[in-house]
N, C-alpha and C positions, 0 to 999 in steps of 0.2 A: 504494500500500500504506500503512495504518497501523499506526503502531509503536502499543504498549500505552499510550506517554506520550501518545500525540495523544489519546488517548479521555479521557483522565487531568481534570478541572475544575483550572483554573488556580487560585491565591489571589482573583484578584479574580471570576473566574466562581462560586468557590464565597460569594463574600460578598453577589456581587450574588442568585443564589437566594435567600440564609439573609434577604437584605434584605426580599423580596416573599415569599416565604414564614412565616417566624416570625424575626423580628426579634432580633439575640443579641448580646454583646456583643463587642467585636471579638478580647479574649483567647479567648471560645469558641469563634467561627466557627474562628480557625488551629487550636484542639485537635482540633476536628469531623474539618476536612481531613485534618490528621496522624494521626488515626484512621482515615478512611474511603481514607487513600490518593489524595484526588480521584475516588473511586469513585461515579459520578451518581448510580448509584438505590440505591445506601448514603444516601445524604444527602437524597433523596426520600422514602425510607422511614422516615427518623430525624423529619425535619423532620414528616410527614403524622403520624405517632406523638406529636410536641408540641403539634402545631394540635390534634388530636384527646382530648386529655386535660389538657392547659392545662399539662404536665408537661416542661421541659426535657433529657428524658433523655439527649437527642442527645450533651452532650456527656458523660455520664456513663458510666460503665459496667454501667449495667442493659438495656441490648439485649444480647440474645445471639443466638447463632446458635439458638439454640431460638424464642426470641421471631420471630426472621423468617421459621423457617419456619412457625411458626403465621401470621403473618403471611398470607403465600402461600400456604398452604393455604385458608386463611378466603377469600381472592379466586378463588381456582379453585374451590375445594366452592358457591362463590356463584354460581358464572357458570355452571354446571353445569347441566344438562337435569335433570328428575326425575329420569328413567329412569336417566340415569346417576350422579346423587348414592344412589335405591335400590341400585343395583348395588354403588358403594364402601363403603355404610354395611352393606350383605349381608357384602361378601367381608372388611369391617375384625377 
């Protein structure tokens, strides 16, 4: 069984990501963490969001929970058949 903490990104797990992904300084990377909780794809999401826009937002407070679900919608309404992207855009 795993507890909630075993899933959790260590300190040094989330430095080495922030490393090979967009590079931050090492006061950010701990705010990140203590933001994200060691939450992975909070930090995957954060990080792809700065590669993507050359914009450190990760460690700021302009992600919202609106921002991700737009996020995640944008990846599923993408991955989506016609057929079915017509159907959501019908019944929206």
């Amino acid at each position: 069984m795993l507890d909630v903490q075993d899933l959790r990104l260590t300190p040094e797990e989330t430095r080495m990501i922030v490393a090979l992904r967009a590079p931050l300084p090492e006061k950010a990377v701990h705010a990140l963490r203590e933001r994200l909780r060691g939450w992975t794809a909070g930090l995957t999401l954060l990080l792809e969001h700065a590669r993507k826009t050359g914009v450190p937002s990760a460690t700021s407070e302009q992600a919202s929970p609106q921002a991700l679900f737009d996020y995640f919608a944008t990846v599923i309404f993408a991955s989506a058949t016609d057929d079915i992207r017509h159907l959501w855009l019908r019944t929206a």
